[in-house]
N, C-alpha and C positions, 0 to 999 in steps of 0.2 A: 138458517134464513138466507135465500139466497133471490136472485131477482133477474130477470132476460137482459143482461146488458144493451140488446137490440131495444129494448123499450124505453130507453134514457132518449134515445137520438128518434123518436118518432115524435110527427108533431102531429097533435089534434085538428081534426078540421074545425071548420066552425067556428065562430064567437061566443064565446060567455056571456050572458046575459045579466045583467045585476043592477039592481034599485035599490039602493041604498037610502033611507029614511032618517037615519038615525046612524051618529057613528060617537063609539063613547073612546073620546083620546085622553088619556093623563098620563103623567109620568110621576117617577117616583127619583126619590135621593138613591145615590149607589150606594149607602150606610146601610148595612144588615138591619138596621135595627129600624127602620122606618116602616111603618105597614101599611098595610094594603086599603083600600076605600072602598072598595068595590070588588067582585070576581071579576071585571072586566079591567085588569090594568096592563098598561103597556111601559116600557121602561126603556128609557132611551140609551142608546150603544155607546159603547165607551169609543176611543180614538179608534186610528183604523191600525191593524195588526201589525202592519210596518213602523208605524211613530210606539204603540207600546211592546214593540221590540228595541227599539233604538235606546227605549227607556229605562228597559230594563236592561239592558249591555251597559249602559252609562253607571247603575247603581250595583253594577257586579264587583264583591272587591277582587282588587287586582295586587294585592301586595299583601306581605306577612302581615301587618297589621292590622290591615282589614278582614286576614281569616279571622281574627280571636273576636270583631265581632261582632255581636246576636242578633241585631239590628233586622229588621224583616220588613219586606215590601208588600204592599199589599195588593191584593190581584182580586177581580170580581171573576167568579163563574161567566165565560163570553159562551154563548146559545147560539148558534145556525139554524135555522129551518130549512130541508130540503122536501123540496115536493116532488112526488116518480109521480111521470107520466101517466095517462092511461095504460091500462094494458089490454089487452086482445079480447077478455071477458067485458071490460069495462065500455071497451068500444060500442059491441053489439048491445048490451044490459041498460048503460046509461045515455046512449045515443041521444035521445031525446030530451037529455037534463043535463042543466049547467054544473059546471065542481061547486062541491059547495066553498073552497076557499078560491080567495084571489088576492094574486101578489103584487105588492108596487116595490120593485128591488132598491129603484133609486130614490126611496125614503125609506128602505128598509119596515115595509111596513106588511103587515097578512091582515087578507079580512074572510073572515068566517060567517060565513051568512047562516041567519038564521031559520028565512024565508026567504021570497022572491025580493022583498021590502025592507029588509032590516038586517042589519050586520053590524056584527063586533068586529074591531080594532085593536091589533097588536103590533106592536113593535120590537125585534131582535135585531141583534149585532149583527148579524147577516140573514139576508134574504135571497136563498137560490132557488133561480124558477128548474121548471123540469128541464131545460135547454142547459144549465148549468154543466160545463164540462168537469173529467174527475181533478184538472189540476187547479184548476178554479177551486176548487171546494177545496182540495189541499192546501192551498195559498192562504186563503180567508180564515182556516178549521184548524188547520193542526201545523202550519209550520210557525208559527209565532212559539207553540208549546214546545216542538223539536232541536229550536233553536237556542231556548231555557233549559234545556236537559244539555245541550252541549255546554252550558256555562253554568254548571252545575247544583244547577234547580231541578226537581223533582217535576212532571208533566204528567196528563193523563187525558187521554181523547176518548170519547164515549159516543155511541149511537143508539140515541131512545127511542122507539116508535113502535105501531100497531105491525101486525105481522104481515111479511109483504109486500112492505113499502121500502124496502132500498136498504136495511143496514149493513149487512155484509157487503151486500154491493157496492156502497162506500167505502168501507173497510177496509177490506181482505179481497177483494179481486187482484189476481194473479197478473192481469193481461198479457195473459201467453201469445194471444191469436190478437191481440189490439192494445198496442201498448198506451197508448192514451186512455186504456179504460182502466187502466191502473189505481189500485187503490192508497187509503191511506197509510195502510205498514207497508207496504213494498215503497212508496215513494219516501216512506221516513228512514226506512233503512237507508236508500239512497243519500239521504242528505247528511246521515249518520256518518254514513261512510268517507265522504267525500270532508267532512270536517273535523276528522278526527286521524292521526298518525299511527300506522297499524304496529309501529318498531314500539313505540311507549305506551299505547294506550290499548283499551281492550273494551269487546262490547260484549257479555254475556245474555243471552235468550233463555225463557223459560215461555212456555205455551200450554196451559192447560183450559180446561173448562169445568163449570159448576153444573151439574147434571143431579138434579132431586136432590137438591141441599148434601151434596157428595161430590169432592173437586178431587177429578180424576186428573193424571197427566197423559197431554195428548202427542208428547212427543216419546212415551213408555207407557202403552197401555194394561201392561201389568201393574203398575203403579198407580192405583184407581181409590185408594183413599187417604189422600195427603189432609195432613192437619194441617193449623195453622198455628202461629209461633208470635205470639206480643211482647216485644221488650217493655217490663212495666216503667223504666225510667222516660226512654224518649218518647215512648208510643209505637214503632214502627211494626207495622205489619210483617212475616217475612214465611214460607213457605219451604220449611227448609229438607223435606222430602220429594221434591220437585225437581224432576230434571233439568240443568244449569248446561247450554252450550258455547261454547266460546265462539265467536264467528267473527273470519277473515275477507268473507268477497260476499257481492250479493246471489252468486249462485245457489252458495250454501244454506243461503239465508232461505231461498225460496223453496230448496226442497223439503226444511224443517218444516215450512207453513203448509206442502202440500202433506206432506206427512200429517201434521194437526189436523187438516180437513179433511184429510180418508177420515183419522178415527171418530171425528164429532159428529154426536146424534142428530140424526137431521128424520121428516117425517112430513108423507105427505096429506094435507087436509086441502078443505073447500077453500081455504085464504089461498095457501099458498103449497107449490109442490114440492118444495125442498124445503118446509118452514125448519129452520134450527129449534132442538129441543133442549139447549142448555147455554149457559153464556159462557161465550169463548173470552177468556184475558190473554192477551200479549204483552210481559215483563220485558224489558229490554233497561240492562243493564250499562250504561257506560262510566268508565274510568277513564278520564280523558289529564295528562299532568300540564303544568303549565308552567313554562320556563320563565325562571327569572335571572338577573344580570348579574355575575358573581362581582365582587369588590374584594377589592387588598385591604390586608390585614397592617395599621400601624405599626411601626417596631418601635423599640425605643426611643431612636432619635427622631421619629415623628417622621420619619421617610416612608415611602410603602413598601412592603414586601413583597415577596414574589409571591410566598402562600397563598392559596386562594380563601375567601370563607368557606367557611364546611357549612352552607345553609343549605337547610333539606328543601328539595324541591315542594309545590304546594301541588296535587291532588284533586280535583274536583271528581264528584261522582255523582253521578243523575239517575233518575229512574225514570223511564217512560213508562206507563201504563194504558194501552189502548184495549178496549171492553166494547166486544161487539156483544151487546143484548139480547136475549131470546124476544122474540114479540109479544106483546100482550095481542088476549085474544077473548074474543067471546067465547063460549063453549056452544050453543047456538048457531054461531053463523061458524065454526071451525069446522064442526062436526063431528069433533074427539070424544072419543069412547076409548074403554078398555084401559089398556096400558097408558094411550097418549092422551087418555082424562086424566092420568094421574102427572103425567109432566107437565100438561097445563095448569092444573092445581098449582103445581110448585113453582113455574113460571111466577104466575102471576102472583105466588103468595111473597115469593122476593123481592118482585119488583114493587109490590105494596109496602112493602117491608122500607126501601130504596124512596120512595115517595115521600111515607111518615119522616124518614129520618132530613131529606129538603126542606120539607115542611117546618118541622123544627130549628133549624138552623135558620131558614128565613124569617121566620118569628120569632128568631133570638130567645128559644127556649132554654130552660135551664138545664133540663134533660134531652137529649138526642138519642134516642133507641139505635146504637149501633149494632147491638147484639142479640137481634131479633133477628137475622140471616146471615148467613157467611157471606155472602154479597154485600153486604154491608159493613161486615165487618173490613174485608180487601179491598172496601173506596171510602175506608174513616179519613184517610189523608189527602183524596180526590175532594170532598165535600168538608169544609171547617178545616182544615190540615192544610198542610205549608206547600204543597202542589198548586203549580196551575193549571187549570181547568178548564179546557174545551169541550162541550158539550154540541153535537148536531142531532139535533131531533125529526125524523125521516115522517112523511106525511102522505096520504094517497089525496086525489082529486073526487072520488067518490063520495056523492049525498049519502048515498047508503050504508059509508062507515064516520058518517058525522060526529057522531058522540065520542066514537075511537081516538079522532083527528082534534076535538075537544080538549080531550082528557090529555091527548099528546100535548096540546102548545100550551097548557094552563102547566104541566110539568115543566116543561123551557122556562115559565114565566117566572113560577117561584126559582127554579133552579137557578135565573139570573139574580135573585137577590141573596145568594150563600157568596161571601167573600171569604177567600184563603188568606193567611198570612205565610207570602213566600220567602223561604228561605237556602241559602245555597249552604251545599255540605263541601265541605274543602278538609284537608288535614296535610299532612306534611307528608313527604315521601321517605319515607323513613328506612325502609328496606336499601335503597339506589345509597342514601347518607351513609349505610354501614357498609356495602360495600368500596363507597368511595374512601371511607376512613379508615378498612381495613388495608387497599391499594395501598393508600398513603402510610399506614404505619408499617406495613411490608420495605416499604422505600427508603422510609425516613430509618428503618432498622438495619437494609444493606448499606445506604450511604455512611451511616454511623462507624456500621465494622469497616468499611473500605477506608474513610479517613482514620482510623483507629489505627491501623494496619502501614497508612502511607504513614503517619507520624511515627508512629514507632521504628519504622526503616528509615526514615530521615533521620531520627534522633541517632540511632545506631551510626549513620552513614558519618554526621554529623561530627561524631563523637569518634568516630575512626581517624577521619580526615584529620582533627584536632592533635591526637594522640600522634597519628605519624607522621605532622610538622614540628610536635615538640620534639621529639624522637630524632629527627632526621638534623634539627637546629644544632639538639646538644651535640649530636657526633659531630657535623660541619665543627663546632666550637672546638672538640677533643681534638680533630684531625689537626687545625688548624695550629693550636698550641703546640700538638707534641712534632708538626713540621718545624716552626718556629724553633722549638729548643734543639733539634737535632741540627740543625742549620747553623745556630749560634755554637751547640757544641764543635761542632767538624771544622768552623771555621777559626776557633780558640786553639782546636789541636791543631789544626794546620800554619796556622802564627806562630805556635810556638815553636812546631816543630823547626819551621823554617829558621827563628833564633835560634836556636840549638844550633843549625847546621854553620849556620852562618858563626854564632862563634866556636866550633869547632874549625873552620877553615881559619879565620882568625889568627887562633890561636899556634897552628900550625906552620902560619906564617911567621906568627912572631919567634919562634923556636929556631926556622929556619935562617930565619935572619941573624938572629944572635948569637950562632952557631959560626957562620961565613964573616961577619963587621967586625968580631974582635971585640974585647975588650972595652981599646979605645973609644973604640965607637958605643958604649954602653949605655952612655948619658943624652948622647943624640939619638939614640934608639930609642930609649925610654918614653924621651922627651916625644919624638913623633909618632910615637906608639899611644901615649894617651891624644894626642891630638888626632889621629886616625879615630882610637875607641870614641873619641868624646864626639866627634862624625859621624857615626859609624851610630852610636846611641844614640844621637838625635835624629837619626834618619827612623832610629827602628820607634823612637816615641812616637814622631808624624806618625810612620805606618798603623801605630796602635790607637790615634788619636782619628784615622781618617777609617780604622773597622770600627772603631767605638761610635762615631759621626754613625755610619751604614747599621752597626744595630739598633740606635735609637730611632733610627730613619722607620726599619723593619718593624722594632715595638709600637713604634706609634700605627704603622699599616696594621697589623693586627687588633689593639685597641681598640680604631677605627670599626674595622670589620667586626668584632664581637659587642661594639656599641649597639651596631646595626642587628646582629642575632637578636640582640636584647630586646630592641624595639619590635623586632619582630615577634619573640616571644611576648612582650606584652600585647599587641594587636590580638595575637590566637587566645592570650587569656578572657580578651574582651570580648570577643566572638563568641569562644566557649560559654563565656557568664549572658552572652545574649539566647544563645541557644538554650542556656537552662532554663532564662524567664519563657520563650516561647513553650520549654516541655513541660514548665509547670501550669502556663495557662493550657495546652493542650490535657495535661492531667486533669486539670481540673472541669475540661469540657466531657472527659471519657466519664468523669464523678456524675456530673450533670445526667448524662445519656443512663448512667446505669441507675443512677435516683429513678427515672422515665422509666425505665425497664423494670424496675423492681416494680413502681406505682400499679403499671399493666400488665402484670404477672398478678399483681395482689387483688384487683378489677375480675381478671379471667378466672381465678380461684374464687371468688365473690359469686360472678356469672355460675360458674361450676355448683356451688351449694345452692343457687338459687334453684338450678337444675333439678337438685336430686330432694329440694325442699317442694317445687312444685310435683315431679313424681309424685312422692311423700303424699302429698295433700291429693291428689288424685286416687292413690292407693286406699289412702283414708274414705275421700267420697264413697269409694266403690263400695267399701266394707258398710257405709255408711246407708247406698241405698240397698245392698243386697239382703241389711237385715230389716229395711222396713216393707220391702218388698220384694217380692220375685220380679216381678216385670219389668222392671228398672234393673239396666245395667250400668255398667262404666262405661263412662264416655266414648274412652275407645272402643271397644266392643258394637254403641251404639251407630259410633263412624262407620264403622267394616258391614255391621248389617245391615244398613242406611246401603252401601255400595250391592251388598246381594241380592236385594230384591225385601228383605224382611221390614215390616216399618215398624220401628218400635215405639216408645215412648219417652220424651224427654223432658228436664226439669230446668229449675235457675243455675242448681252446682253443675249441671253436664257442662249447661252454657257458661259460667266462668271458667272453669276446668279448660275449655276450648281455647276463649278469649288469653289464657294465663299462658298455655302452652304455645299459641300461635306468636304473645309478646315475648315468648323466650325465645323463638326460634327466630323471631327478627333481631335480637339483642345479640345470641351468643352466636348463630349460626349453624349452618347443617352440617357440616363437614367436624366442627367438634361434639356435636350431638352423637353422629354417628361411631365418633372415636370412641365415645363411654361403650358401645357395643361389645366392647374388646376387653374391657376394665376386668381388673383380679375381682373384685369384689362384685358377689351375686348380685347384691341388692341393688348396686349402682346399673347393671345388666340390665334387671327386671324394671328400674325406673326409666332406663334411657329406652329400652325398647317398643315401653306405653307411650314414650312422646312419639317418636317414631310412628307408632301404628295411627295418633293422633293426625299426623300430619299429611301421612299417605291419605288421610278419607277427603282430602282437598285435591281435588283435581288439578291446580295448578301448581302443587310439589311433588306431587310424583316425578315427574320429569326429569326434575332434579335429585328427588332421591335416588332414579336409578342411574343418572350422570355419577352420582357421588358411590359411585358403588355399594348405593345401601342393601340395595336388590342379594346382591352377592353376600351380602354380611348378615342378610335375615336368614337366608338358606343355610349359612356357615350355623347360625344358632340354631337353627332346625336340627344339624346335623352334630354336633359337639356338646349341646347342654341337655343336661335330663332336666332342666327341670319343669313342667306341667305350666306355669303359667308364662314362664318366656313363649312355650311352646303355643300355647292359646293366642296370645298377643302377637308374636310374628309371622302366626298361621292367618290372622285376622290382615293384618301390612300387605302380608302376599296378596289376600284375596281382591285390597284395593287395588295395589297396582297391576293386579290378573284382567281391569275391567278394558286395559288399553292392550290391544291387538300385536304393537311392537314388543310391550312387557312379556306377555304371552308368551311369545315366541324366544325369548330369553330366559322365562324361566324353563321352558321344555328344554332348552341349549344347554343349564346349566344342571339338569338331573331334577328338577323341581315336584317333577309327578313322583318318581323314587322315595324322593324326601318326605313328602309328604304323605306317600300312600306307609313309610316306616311309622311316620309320626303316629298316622292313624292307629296304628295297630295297637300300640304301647300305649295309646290314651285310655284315661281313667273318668275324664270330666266331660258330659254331652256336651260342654260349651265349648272345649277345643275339639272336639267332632264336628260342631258345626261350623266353626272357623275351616277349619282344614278341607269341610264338604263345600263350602259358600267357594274358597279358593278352586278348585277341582271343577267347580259347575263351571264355573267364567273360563276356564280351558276350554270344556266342553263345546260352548258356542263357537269355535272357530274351525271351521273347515279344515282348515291344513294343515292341522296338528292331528285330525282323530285317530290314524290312524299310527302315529308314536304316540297319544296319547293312551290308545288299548293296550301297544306293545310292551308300555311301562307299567300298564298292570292299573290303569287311571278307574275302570270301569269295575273292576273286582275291589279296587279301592273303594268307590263309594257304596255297591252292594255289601262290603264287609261290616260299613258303619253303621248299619242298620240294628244292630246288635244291640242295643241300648233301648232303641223302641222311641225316642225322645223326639217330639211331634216337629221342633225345629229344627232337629236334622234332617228328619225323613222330608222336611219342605227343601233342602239344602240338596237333598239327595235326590227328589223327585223335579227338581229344577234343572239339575243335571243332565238327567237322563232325556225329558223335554229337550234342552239347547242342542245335547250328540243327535236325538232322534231327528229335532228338524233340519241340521245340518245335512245327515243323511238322505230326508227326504227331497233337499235340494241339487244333491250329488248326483239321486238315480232319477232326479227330473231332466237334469243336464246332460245325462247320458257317462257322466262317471261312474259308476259304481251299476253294478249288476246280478249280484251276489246277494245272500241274504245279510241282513243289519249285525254288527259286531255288536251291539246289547240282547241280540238271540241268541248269538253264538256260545256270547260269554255268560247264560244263563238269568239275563235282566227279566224276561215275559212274566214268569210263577211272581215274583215281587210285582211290576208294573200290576198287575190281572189284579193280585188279591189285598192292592193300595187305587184300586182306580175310584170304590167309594167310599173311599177316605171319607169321616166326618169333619176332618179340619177343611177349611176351601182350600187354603192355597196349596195342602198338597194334592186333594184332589182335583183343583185346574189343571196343575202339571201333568200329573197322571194322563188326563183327558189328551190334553195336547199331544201325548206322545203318545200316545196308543195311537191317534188321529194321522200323527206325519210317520209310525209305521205301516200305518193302512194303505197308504197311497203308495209303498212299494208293492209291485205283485207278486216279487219273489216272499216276502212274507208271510202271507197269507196264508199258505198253509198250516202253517208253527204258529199261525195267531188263531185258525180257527180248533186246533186242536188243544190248543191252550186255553181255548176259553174265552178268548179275548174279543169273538166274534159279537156274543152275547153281552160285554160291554160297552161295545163301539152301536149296538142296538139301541140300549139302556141311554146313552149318551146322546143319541142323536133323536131321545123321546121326552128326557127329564132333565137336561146339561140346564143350569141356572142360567147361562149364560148366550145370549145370541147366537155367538161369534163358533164355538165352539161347538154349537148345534149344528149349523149350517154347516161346517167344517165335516161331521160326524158323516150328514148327511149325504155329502155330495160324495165321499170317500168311498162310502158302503152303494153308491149307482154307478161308481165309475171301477169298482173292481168286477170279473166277470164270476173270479171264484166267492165272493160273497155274494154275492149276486144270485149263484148257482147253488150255492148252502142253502141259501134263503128260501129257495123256492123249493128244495129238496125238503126242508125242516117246516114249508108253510106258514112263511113267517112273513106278515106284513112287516116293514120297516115304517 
């Protein structure tokens, strides 16, 4: 559905004419449950988009408390009416006849005339004439919704109307060439943008359309029949075979939408010449976290600490849903036949579908037919659900599609009486909290050993010091005494000696005297001889009495001094006994730390069994759905083919199986997940490698697993274990992380084609065939590997797997050769490659030929495709006409199911000269 952007900005000549006789005004309560009086009722506008935005920012909770809770706002369906101008037909056709509606904006009011005399009266929350510009209508329409997604409310903006009247052109205009004609996702991306932080938050896109009750993806047009996925607890809708992009700038953003618009069915009828043949949905994802203000933690004495809280950051996540509608249409005034009678059919059979289920909700029925269209089932939470809900309903001015223009505003009307109950989705940021708590216990574990370390060197040091003062005290003490006693000896022998001498001279004298005096003189002698001795001894007692004085003098200087050792020795004792109480409260703080240590040692073995307990229980599922059914895999398995292109089918144990393994991986972490890789024990191998494979099918942990060297460590088990199902399950890892271009080229660096084309061979089980093949395709698509990709033997590898017959490998393997072929065929468009194709060389043509009509589709598309982008080489053509391959690219371009591939066949086989020249040689119309 698309519309002359030139016809917005034209104005009609002329006046309107209108007599109005009769005009029927009522209003009704904004309470769902109040009903209608009449088919003519009008219902008056709630506030204006600005006051119930301010009102709903004021009731958004803003703190942990207010996530836990349930509490829901309530929000009515707000309705626009936009009227498109005349258009070019309408000019010349209705020149002579007034519109049949007329708007009064500033009472928000439409009147629909019935006649030249008589008109109905309606009232919406906004009234835009055909002058309305596109940011006017954004402002009124959808940013009050945009700015509830960013505060993490769920939103959904809608365009309902007759075919041709403007809804894509509201929408989804690009405004490449008029940037004012911009529509409403380019400008909500904008706002997305600019209100959200690209370091912590993230906006994911999904774009597909619902074409004949079959929701194709329009951003993977291989991916053309996506289910839909109900959580029976909350309700929520979710599309989980749907292309998921992540998106950083609005550049990106616009090529994804121009990309959607090539592939959507579009067709041209009497309404309109690009009417859309399916409704296009835009999912827009945001994760937006929200900071809150950390606080100190109380310590004992009620002082604050320096620790921060460990409170996890809070989360919001929003969903925008904008739904451009296919038009309703007459089959009469369209003119559809054939094929595009049958997309009308289905058009209109969902949009009917889409009406009943308004209807009901406005009548406060008990039953709501949600599941009467897949379109109704992907707006259960637009319509009754906890979304807010803008609705613009697009109108022509033409008498001649009056009942069209009817049927459109009487849908506004009800649709203004369904009220949502909205609700913000918030959770904690849980992932950011393990890594902050892991930081911190890394920190709090080196400061430990480092004060462990300095005390135990102090203590040492401490206890050195101690030892070689008492040490050094006692010897000072030893010296000191045995100076003292030698001193006092030397000085005892040296007294005495000197007595001796002295009464040896003495005595000498007295001899010689009594020798020379005589006799007579014997008695005078005597006599002055004791009086000299008794002189003579009393001289020598002083002497002995004045060294006696000088050693008492000395005893007491030593005394003194070894009082003072003493003192000193008890000081070191006290010290000592202080140093012991600080090493036994230090002992006792190392006791503490290693209680800690043992606690989260016995936590991490906990985490550990919970590990190989969730394995365990996935191991179980598998066996569980393999024996009730073939079609059902294990989860993993469902991941990795989910990434190849295969869609399979899933249950409630896949999705807890997921939900378990995703809470383990935020709990325990990647980096010891990966360590189990390594582990003696098989079993722990084979459980750690299913989570693993689990984890890779999410695109935003690959990144990470090949940061953490998982990349490197799935290869190593490719290449070191025999045994069949590790080999299935890390052939499957590979193939997700095969789907990112940088991976790619890592595992070709790391020997990965080798490995895997060994594995191939030694396989027993078609299911690790088609892991190993799914892995091998996604090489395949990258130009700059193809030709280390052949050299490694990539392409003999998948022709080898063939050997088993087993219909999802040969789709694994015809996917393959599709991605090399059209690589190829882009190399020798560009003038690289000049030669014939490496899957001729290497003997791919006899398989491609005698699998092109496959009974299953999807290998047969494959097949098509690549016979298709070997055709367009010229150098081929030979070795394809000889092959056989000529008369399937005939075949193909006569009977192909598929448009796309028709066309493709066709132009392939006009633009070569040598088929060309067969053909006319062979008499062969194409």
């Amino acid at each position: 559905m698309s519309i002359n952007s030139g016809s917005w900005n034209h104005s009609r000549n002329g006046n309107s004419k209108s007599s109005i006789n009769k005009t029927h005004n009522s209003s009704i309560n904004l309470n769902p449950r109040s009903s209608l009086s009449s088919s003519n009722v009008s219902v008056k506008s709630n506030k204006s988009s600005s006051s119930a935005t301010s009102s709903l920012r004021r009731s958004s909770p803003a703190s942990l408390s207010s996530a836990k809770n349930d509490a829901a706002v309530l929000g009515r369906v707000r309705v626009a009416v936009r009227l498109r101008p005349r258009n070019a037909e309408e000019l010349v056709a209705d020149a002579d006849f007034a519109d049949c509606v007329e708007l009064q904006p500033e009472l928000k009011r439409l009147k629909l005339r019935k006649n030249n005399w008589d008109s109905d009266t309606y009232e919406f929350d906004e009234v835009l004439t055909e002058f309305a510009s596109q940011k006017r209508v954004y402002e009124v329409v959808a940013k009050p919704v945009v700015e509830s997604v960013l505060d993490g409310y769920n939103g959904t903006i809608m365009a309902y109307g007759q075919t041709g009247t403007g809804k894509t052109y509201t929408l989804g205009q690009l405004g490449e060439e008029d940037t004012a004609g911009r529509g409403i996702m380019v400008r909500a991306m904008e706002d997305i943008l600019a209100g959200i932080r690209l370091d912590t938050d993230t906006i994911l896109i999904s774009y597909f359309q619902l074409y004949m009750e079959t929701i194709q993806d329009l951003l993977n047009p291989s991916n053309d029949n996506i289910s839909i996925m109900e959580d029976s607890k909350s309700g929520d809708v979710s599309l989980p075979g749907a292309s998921c992009v992540e998106i950083k700038d609005h550049k990106s953003f616009l090529e994804l939408l121009r990309l959607g618009e090539a592939h959507r069915f579009a067709a041209n009828t009497k309404l309109n010449t690009e009417s859309s043949r399916s409704h296009a949905i835009l999912m827009v994802h945001v994760r937006r976290s929200v900071k809150e203000r950390d606080s100190a933690l109380p310590n004992e004495n009620g002082s604050s600490s320096h620790v921060k809280n460990l409170k996890p950051s809070v989360v919001r996540k929003g969903k925008l849903v904008v739904v451009d509608l296919a038009g309703s249409e007459r089959i009469d005034k369209s003119g559809s036949d054939g094929h595009a009678l049958e997309e009308a059919k289905s058009i209109n059979l969902s949009l009917s579908a889409l009406g009943k289920c308004i209807n009901a909700l406005a009548e406060n029925s008990a039953h709501v037919p949600v599941r009467d269209s897949k379109l109704t089932r992907l707006l259960r939470d637009s319509f009754g659900g906890t979304a807010r809900t803008s609705l613009v309903v697009t109108i022509g001015p033409s008498s001649r599609h009056r009942g069209e223009t009817a049927s459109t505003i009487m849908f506004g009307q009800r649709a203004m009486k369904v009220e949502n109950m909205l609700k913000i989705k918030e959770e904690f940021d849980y992932k950011s909290l393990s890594r902050k708590l892991d930081i911190q216990l890394d920190k709090l574990m080196a400061e430990s050993e480092r004060l462990q370390k300095a005390f135990q060197d102090r203590i040492d040091q401490i206890g050195k010091e101690a030892q070689d003062r008492v040490s050094d005290a006692e010897r000072k003490y030893a010296d000191a005494l045995e100076e003292e006693r030698l001193k006092y000896q030397k000085d005892y022998m040296e007294a005495v000696k000197k007595l001796e001498e002295q009464w040896a001279i003495n005595q000498r004298k007295q001899s010689n005297e009594a020798s020379t005096s005589g006799a007579k003189h014997d008695m005078s002698v005597k006599s002055c001889t004791r009086e000299a001795c008794q002189v003579h001894a009393d001289e020598e007692v002083a002497e002995v009495r004045r060294l006696l004085q000088s050693e008492k003098l000395l005893r007491k200087s030593a005394e003194d001094e070894a009082s003072n050792l003493k003192t000193q020795l008890a000081q070191s004792k006290k010290q000592e006994t202080a140093a012991n109480s600080e090493m036994l409260k230090l002992h006792q703080m190392l006791k503490d730390e290693a209680n800690q240590r043992e606690k989260l040692e016995r936590e991490i073995a906990m985490l550990q069994g919970q590990l190989l307990q969730l394995s365990f229980e996935a191991d179980e599922t598998r066996r569980r759905l393999d024996n009730g059914t073939s079609k059902v895999h294990v989860e993993v398995d469902t991941q990795v083919t989910k990434v190849q292109g295969v869609q399979p089918q899933t249950d409630d144990a896949g999705n807890e199986d997921k939900s378990s393994v995703a809470k383990l991986f935020e709990q325990v972490g990647l980096q010891k997940i990966l360590s189990l890789l390594e582990a003696e024990d098989a079993d722990v191998r084979i459980h750690a490698v299913k989570v693993v494979a689990n984890l890779a099918a999410e695109e935003t942990n690959q990144e990470k697993i090949v940061e953490a060297s998982g990349l490197t460590s799935l290869l190593n088990l490719l290449r070191s274990s025999e045994d069949e199902t590790i080999h299935r399950v890390a052939a499957g890892a590979i193939a997700n992380l095969a789907m990112n271009e940088t991976n790619q080229e890592l595992i070709m660096a790391q020997g990965g084609v080798s490995l895997l084309s060994v594995t191939a061979a030694k396989a027993e089980d078609p299911q690790t065939l088609r892991m190993i093949a799914g892995a091998v395709a996604n090489l395949c698509g990258n130009d700059k590997l193809q030709a280390k990709l052949r050299g490694e033997g990539g392409i003999k590898a998948l022709l080898g797997m063939v050997r088993f017959g087993h219909p999802d490998v040969l789709a694994q393997v015809a996917r393959g050769i599709a991605n090399f072929a059209k690589c190829e065929s882009k190399a020798s468009t560009q003038g690289f490659r000049t030669g014939r194709s490496l899957l001729i060389e290497d003997g791919a043509l006899p398989w491609i030929v005698h699998n092109s009509n496959n009974e299953a589709s999807s290998i047969r598309r494959h097949i098509e495709l690549a016979l298709c982008h070997l055709a367009q080489h010229e150098a081929n053509a030979k070795d394809m006409i000889n092959g056989g391959a000529l008369w399937e690219l005939v075949r193909i371009s006569r009977d192909c199911s598929r448009d796309d591939i028709r066309s493709l066949a066709r132009r392939t086989l006009g633009s070569s000269p040598s088929f060309q020249a067969e053909l006319r040689r062979l008499n062969v119309d194409h």
